[in-house]
LUMFI-367216 format. One record per residue (C-alpha): x, y, z. Coordinates in steps of 0.2 Angstrom, whole numbers, padded with zeros to 4 digits, always signed. Layout:
<rs>
XYZ...
</rs>
This chain:
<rs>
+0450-0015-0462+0461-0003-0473+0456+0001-0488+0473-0004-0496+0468-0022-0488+0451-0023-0494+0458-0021-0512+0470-0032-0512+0456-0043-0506+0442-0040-0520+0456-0040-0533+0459-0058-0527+0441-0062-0524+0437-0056-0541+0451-0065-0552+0450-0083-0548+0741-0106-0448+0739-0100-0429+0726-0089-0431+0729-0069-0422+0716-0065-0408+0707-0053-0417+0702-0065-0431+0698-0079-0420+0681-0069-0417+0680-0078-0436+0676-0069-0452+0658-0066-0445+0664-0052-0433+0661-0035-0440+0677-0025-0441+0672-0008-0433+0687+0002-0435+0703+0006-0446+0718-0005-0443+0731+0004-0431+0479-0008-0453+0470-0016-0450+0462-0019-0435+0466-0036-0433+0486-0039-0436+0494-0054-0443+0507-0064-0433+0519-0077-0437+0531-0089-0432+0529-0101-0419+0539-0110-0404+0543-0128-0407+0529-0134-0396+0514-0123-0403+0518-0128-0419+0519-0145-0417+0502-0143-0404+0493-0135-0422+0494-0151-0430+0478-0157-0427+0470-0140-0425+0475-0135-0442+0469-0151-0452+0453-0147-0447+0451-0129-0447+0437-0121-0452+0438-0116-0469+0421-0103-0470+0430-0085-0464+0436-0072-0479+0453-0071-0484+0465-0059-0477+0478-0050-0485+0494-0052-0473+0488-0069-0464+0492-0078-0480+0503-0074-0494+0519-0066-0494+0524-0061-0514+0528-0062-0531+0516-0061-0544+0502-0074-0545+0494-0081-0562+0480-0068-0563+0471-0060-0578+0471-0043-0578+0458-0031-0583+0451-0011-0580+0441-0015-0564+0458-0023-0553+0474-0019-0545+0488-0028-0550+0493-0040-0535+0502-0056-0529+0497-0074-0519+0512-0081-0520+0532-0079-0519+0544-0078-0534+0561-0076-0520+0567-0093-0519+0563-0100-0538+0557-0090-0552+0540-0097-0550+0525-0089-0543+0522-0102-0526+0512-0101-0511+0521-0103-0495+0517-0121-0494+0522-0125-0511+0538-0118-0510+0551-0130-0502+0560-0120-0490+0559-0109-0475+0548-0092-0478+0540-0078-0469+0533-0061-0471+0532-0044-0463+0516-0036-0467+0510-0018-0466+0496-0023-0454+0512-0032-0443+0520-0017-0443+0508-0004-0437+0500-0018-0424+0518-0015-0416+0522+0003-0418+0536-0002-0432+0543+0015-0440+0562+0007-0445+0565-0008-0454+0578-0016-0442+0561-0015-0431+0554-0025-0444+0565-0040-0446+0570-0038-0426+0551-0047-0428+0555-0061-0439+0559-0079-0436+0577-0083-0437+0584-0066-0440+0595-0058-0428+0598-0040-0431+0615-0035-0425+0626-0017-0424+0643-0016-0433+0649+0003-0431+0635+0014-0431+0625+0001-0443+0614-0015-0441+0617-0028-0452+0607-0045-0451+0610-0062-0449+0602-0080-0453+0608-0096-0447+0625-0090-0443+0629-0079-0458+0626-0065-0463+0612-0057-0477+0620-0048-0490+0609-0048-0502+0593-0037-0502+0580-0035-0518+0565-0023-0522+0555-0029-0533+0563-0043-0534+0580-0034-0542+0595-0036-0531+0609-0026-0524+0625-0030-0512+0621-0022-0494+0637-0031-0490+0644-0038-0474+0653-0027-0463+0669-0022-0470+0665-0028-0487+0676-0014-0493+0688-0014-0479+0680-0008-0465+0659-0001-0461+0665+0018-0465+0670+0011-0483+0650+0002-0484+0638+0015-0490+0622+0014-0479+0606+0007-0486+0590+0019-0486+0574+0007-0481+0559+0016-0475+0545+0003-0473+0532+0016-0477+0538+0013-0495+0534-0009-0494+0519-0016-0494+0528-0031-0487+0545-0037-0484+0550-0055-0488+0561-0065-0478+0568-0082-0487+0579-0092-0474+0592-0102-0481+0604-0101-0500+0593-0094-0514+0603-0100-0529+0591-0099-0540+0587-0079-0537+0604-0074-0529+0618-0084-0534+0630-0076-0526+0632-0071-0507+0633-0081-0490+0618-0093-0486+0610-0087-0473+0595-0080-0483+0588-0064-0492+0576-0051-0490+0564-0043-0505+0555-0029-0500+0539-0027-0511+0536-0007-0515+0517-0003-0513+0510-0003-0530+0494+0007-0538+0475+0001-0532+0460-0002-0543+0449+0007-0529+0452+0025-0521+0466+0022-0507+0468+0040-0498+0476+0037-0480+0486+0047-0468+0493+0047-0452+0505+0055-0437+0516+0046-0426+0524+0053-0409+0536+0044-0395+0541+0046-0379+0558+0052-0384+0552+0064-0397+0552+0059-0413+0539+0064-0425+0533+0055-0441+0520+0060-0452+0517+0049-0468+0504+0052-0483+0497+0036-0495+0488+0041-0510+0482+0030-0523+0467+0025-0534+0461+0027-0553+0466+0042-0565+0452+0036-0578+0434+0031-0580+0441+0015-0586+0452+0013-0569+0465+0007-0583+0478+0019-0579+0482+0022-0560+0494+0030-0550+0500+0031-0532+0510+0041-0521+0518+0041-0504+0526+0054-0494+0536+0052-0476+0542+0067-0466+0550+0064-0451+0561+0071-0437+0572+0055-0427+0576+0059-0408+0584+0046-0402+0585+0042-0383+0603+0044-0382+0607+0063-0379+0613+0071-0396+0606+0058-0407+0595+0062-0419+0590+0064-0437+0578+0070-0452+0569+0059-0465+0561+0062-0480+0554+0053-0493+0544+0056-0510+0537+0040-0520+0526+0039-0536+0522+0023-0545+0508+0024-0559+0503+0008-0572+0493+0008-0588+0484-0009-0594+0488-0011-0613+0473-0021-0620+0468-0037-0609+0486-0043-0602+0499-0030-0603+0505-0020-0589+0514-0006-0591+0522+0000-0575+0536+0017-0573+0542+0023-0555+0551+0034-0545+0558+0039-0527+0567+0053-0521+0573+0048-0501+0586+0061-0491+0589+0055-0472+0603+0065-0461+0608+0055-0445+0619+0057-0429+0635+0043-0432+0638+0034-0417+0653+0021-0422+0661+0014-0406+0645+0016-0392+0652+0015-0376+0666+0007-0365+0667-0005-0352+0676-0001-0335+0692-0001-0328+0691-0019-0320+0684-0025-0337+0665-0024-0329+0648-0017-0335+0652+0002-0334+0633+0006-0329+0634+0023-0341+0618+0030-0343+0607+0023-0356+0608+0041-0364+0625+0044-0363+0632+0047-0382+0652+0049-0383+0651+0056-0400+0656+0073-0403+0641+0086-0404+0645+0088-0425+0644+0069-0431+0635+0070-0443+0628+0059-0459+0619+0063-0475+0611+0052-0487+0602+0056-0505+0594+0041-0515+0586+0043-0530+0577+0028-0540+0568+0026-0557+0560+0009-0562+0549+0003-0576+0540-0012-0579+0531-0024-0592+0520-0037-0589+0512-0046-0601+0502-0063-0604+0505-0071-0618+0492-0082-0615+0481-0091-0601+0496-0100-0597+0511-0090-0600+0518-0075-0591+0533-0063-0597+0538-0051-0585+0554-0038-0589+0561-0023-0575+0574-0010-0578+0579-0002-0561+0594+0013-0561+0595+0022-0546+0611+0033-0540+0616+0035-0521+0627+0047-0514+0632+0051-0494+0642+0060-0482+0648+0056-0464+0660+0064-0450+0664+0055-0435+0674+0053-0419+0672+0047-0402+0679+0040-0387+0685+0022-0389+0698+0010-0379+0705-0006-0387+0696-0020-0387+0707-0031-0379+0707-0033-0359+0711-0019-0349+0707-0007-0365+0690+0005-0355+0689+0018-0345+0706+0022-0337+0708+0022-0319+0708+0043-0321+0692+0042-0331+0696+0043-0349+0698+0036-0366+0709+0040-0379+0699+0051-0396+0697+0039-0410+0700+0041-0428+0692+0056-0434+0685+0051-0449+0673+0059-0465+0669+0047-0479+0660+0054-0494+0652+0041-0506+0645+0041-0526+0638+0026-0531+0623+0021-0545+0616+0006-0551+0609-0002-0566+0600-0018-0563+0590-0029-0578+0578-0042-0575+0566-0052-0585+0556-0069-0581+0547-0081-0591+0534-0094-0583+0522-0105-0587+0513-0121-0588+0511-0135-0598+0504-0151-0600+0513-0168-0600+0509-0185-0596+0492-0181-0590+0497-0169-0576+0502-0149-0579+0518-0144-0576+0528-0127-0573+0542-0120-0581+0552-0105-0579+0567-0094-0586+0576-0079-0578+0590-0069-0585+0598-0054-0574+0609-0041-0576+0618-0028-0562+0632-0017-0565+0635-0009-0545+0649+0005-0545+0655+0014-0529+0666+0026-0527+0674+0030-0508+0686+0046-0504+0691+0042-0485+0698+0057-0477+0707+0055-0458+0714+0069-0444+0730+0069-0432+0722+0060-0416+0739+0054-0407+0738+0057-0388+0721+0064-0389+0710+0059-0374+0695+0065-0365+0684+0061-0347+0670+0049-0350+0658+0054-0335+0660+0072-0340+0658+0069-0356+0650+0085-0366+0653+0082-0386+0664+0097-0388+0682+0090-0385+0686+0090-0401+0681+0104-0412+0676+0099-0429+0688+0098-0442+0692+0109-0461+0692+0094-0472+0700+0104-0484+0716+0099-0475+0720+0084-0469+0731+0070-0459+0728+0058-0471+0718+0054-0488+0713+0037-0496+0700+0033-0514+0694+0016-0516+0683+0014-0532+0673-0002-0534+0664-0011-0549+0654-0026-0547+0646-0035-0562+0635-0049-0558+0623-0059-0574+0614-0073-0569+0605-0087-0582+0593-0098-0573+0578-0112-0578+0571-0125-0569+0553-0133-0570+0541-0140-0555+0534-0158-0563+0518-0162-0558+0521-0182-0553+0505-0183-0548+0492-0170-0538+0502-0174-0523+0519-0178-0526+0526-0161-0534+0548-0160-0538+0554-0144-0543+0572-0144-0552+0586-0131-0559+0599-0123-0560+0607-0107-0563+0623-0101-0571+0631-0084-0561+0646-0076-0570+0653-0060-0556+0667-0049-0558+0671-0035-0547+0686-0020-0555+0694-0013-0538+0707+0000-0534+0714+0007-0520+0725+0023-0521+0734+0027-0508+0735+0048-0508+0741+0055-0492+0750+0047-0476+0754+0055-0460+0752+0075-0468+0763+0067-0482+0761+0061-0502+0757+0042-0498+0771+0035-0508+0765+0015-0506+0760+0006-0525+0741+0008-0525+0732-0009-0527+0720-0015-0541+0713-0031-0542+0701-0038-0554+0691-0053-0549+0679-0065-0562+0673-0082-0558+0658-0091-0564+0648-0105-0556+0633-0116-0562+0621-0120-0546+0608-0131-0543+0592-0132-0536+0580-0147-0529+0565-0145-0518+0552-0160-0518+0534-0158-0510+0522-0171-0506+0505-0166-0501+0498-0177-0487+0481-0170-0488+0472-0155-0493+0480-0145-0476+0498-0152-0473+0514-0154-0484+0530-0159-0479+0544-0155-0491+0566-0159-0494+0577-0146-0503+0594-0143-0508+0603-0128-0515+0621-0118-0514+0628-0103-0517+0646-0097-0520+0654-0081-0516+0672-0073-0522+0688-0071-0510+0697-0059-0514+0709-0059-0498+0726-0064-0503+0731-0081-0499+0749-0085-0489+0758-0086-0504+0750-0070-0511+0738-0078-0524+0717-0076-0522+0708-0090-0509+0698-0102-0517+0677-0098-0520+0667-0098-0506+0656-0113-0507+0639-0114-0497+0625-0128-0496+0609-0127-0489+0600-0143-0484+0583-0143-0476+0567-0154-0474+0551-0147-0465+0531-0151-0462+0521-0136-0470+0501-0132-0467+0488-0119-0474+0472-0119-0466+0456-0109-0468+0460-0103-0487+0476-0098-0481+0473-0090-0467+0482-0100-0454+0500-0107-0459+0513-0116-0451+0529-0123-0454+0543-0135-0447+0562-0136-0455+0575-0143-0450+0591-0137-0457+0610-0138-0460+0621-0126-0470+0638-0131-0475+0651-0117-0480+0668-0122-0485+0684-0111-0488+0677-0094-0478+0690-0083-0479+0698-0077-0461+0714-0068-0456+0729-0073-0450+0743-0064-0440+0754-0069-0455+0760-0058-0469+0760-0064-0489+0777-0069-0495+0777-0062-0512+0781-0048-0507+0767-0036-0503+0765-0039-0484+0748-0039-0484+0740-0050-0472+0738-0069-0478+0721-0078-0476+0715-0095-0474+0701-0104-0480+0690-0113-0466+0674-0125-0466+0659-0121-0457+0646-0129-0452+0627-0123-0446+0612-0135-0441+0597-0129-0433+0576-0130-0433+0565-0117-0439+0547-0115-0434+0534-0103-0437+0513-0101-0436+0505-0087-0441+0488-0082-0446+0469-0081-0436+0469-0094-0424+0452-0089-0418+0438-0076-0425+0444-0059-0420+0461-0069-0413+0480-0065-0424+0495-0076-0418+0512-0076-0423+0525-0086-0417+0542-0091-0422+0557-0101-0415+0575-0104-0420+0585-0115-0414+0603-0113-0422+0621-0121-0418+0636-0116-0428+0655-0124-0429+0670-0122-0437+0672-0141-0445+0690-0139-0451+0702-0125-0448+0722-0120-0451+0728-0132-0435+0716-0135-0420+0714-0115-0417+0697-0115-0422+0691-0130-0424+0672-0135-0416+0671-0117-0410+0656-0104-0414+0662-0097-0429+0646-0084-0426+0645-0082-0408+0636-0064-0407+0619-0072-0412+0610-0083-0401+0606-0102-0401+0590-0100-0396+0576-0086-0403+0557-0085-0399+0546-0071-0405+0528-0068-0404+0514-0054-0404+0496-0058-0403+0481-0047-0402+0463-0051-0400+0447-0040-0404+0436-0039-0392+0417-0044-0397+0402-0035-0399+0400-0018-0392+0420-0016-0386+0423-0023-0409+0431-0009-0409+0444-0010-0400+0460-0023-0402+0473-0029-0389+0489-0035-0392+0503-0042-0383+0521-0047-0388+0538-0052-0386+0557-0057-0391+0567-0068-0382+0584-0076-0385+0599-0084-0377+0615-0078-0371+0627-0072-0384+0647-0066-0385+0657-0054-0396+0673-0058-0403+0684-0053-0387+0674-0066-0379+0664-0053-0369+0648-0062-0362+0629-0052-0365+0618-0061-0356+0599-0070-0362+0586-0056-0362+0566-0055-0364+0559-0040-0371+0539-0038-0369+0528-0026-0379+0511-0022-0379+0497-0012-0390+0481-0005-0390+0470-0001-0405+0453+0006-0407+0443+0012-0422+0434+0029-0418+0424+0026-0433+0424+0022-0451+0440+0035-0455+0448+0039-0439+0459+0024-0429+0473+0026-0415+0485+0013-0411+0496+0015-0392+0510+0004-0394+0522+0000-0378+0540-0006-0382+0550-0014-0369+0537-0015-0359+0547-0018-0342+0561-0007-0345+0573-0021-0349+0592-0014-0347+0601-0025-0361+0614-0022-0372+0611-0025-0391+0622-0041-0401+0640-0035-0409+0650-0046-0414+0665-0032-0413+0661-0028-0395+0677-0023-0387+0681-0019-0369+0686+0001-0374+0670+0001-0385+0654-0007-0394+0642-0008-0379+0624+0000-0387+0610-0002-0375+0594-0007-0382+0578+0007-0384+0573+0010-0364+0554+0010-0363+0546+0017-0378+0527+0024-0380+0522+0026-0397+0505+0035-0403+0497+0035-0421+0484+0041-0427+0478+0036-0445+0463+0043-0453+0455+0032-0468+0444+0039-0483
</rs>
């Protein structure tokens, strides 16, 4: 096992109107363009069928093996004491409530991607990651992935548990405006996955769920790792973990994480750098302070690929090459993050626990982009002579920073003869963004699609222009929420509160050049404040010392600020999350399994009409619509068997419009590019005696049919991959992981796909090699 593993381990053993065509694709279709180690690895979810078949098996599972880091927990800070001799570590979750839970206590839907997860599989990106996770469907908008759950989309995504907007597409008007996230999964030691509204810790944003990725955090024991990845198609990624004691007293440690890599992609043309420096280092202040103070510095440069490729004439699969890239040869982006954090913790006593985080990190990026692209409507690929017309030629530079406050005070307390937990949480983000959006002269430019070089268009001197546009973008967001779990009795556990978000967002749009000519339009500013109190109730009753079953009930709310008919701001976007599910931990932990069934309701979404305002402005109108999305979650993860890892996960999800503008919409799939039904596994075994050393594993994705927005059918698919592991000794290990292991030709979900553009193929084939030496 790793070393950072075995740490984590003794540090827990030691401490006990009629609607227009292109908006009928509903709000949830991404608007791509301008208008006009471990040797043994931890598995999760389960299908219906195997979860409900664990039942038995897991009420009397064996309870005598050690616990594992991974198999278990996923986050948040657990009750511990700290002291000189111990890392500072987590059992338990704090995303869904402000209370440190295990996944069985906490009533709703959870999962986790672990480290050991993630090098089983060959995992270098985290859309890899949460392509592994149940009920998340990772889908492209432009030359992004955004990600989905239950039919909407997850805008919000924490560190540490401190949040920032990652925004659906065209949050600012369209994916170009949106500045990309930097996420390297070399930087987590897990990633968090909540499915559902999480009022309590979010407040604001749709209710499909929320990720918090936990950054890796200094060890108690001497941690010096290191290993080199290769592919088939060329990339190369080398990473370095460093951590351990600065003292004799092991009070003051530190730990640091390096990542250089060069991206090819298997499309020609495509490729890319990464780089990334982290250093975290704590100091324990007398016998329950935590001091903690951090830093990153990450620069990635990528090849833009914003409209993929076309279909054909006859409005048929085009069969292009997988590799084929119809991006000119200088597309380029750029992307610098910088982060600072620090940290206190600190015991008050046994019983209570005050936590505060101050997070500033500044972000900046540039991208240059054409390529080929039809319209989406029928008839808009490949020409009968073989062409497309040169879309817009585009550079967006973006500035943007953020300064984010967080501080949490829990605790027990004893009433009525039983204990009880309380907590407090008060938040604090101030997220500014500012976008210059330069454009070129493309009318009557075409180019050959078969012939296709990347030189058609030279690239442009952005010190002149066709056209020149600034948005600048200010979002406040403060967030006072309390609640308490009561303690009925040792089995019947109800956890209550609520949480009062106050958001304002200072926009402005400045129109600056048009056509080679002073833009002469008003420029637009709009300032938007609402304030919502939200509630939260989850109830648990224990059935035995292995199984739970659990009913919950949240919302959250997000702001319209799309113009209503008459000119005036749509109504708040309302969500509610219901759910009721089975919950088991086995085996100290080791084996879990869940059951939810769920329905989210979502009234007055925002979606556009072919309408303009009448006050005067002619902007387009909007209307506010109902949705409606119900569906079962299930998920086992954890050893099934000595030396055998399983994880599982199904989702079963089906979506509606309840109540539209007219009959236009009403009953259809307000979210059709993600699929009803999901199922992902991966499973390895290590082989006994003699052959311990080395591990198999086998896994797979597989999902229903789906359709974009233009009604464009992309058929069911089943993606197997498979892995290999085996420890040379006590410090070398090599990992041989094959993705998509048939060769499966599939086109990835996009909700904007088009019959001129937004066809991406899925990775071909893929043989990764790692090899990891340990000290």
């Amino acid at each position: 096992m790793a070393a950072s593993s075995l740490s984590f381990r003794k540090h827990i053993t030691d401490n006990p109107s009629p609607l227009c065509k292109e908006q009928l694709m509903s709000r949830h279709t991404p608007v791509s363009r301008r208008p006009s180690s471990s040797s043994s690895c931890l598995l999760r979810p389960a299908a219906v069928a195997l979860a409900l078949a664990s039942l038995p098996w897991v009420a009397h599972a064996a309870v005598d093996e050690t616990f594992q880091l991974g198999t278990v927990v996923v986050t948040g800070k657990a009750r511990l004491k700290m002291d000189s001799e111990t890392a500072f570590t987590a059992s338990s979750m704090r995303t869904t409530t402000g209370l440190s839970l295990s996944p069985r206590q906490t009533p709703q839907s959870v999962s986790v991607v672990t480290q050991a997860q993630m090098r089983g599989q060959g995992i270098r990106t985290f859309e890899g990651a949460l392509n592994t996770t149940t009920g998340v469907n990772v889908t492209r908008s432009a030359s992004r992935s955004v990600f989905m759950s239950r039919g909407f989309y997850i805008e919000q995504l924490a560190e540490d548990g401190i949040n920032t907007m990652i925004g659906a597409p065209g949050l600012n008007g369209t994916p170009g405006r949106d500045p990309k996230q930097q996420l390297d999964i070399a930087l987590y030691d897990h990633i968090e996955v909540v499915r559902g509204a999480t009022g309590l810790t979010q407040g604001v944003g749709e209710p499909g769920g929320t990720l918090n990725a936990v950054r890796k955090k200094p060890t108690s024991t001497p941690l010096v790792e290191a290993s080199l990845m290769v592919d088939r198609f060329g990339t190369v990624r080398a990473t370095g973990d460093v951590s351990g004691p600065l003292n004799e007293d092991r009070d003051l440690r530190a730990r640091l994480v390096t990542v250089l890599e060069k991206d090819r992609s298997f499309q020609d043309n495509v490729d890319g750098r990464n780089a990334l420096l982290y250093g975290v280092a704590d100091k324990t202040l007398g016998d329950g302070t935590r001091f903690t103070v951090g830093g990153l510095v990450h620069n990635t440069h990528d090849t833009p690929d914003p409209n993929g490729l076309p279909m054909a004439h006859d409005n048929t699969d085009a069969h292009l090459p997988r590799d084929k890239f119809l991006g000119m040869d200088w597309n380029k982006g750029r992307y610098r993050k910088r982060d600072a954090f620090v940290e206190l913790d600190h015991y008050l006593n046994d019983d209570w626990n005050l936590n505060a985080k101050l997070d500033y990190r500044q972000t900046h990026s540039v991208s240059e982009y054409t390529s080929l692209a039809g319209s989406g409507a029928v008839g808009g690929g490949i020409s009968a002579t073989g062409t497309l017309p040169v879309d817009d030629i585009e550079r967006y530079d973006h500035a943007g920073n953020q300064l984010a406050f967080q501080t949490n005070l829990n605790g027990s307390f004893e009433a009525l003869g039983q204990k009880h937990e309380a907590f407090m949480t008060y938040s604090y983000s101030r997220e500014k963004l500012d976008v210059r959006e330069r454009w070129q002269d493309n009318d009557g430019l075409t180019a050959p699609v078969y012939t296709f070089t990347g030189h058609e268009v030279a690239r442009p001197d952005w010190n002149t222009y066709y056209g020149q546009n600034f948005s600048h973008n200010n979002f406040y967001n403060q967030g006072l929420s309390g609640g308490v779990r009561l303690n009925v009795r040792d089995d019947l556990h109800i956890l209550v509160g609520t949480r009062y978000t106050h958001w304002k967002r200072d926009w402005a749009y400045i129109y600056d050049t048009r056509n080679g000519q002073p833009d002469t339009r008003a420029n637009t500013q709009l300032i938007t404040r609402r304030s919502r109190f939200i509630p939260y109730a989850g109830v648990t009753y224990d059935l035995d010392d292995v199984n739970s079953i659990y009913l919950n009930y949240t919302s959250m709310f997000k702001v319209n600020t799309n113009p209503a008919l008459d000119g005036g701001p749509l109504p708040v976007t309302q969500g509610r999350n219901y759910e009721v599910g089975w919950k088991a931990a086995a085996n100290e932990g080791k084996l879990n399994a869940s059951v939810a069934l769920f329905q989210v309701d979502q009234d007055n979404t925002a979606v556009r009409s072919n309408l303009r305002t009448t006050d005067g402005t002619r902007r387009w109108a909007w209307f506010p619509l109902t949705e409606r999305s119900r569906g079962l979650d299930a998920e086992v993860s954890g050893e099934v068997m000595p030396g055998v890892n399983l994880f599982a996960g199904y989702t079963y999800n089906k979506r509606k419009y309840t109540a539209s503008v007219g009959s236009a919409v009403a009953g259809k799939d307000f979210a059709k590019q993600m699929p009803k039904h999901m199922l992902r596994a991966y499973g390895n075994y290590r082989l006994p005696g003699e052959a311990s050393a080395w591990t198999l594993g086998l896994g797979m994705r597989m999902q229903s049919a789906t359709e974009s927005g233009w009604d464009i059918h992309n058929g069911g698919r089943t993606v197997w991959n498979a892995s290999v592991q085996y420890a040379l000794d006590a410090h070398w290990q090599f990992n041989l992981s094959l993705n998509n292991l048939t060769d499966k030709r599939y086109y990835t979900d996009n909700g904007s796909r088009g019959y001129g553009y937004g066809s991406y193929y899925g990775e071909p084939r893929n043989v990764v090699l790692t090899a990891t030496w340990r000290m």
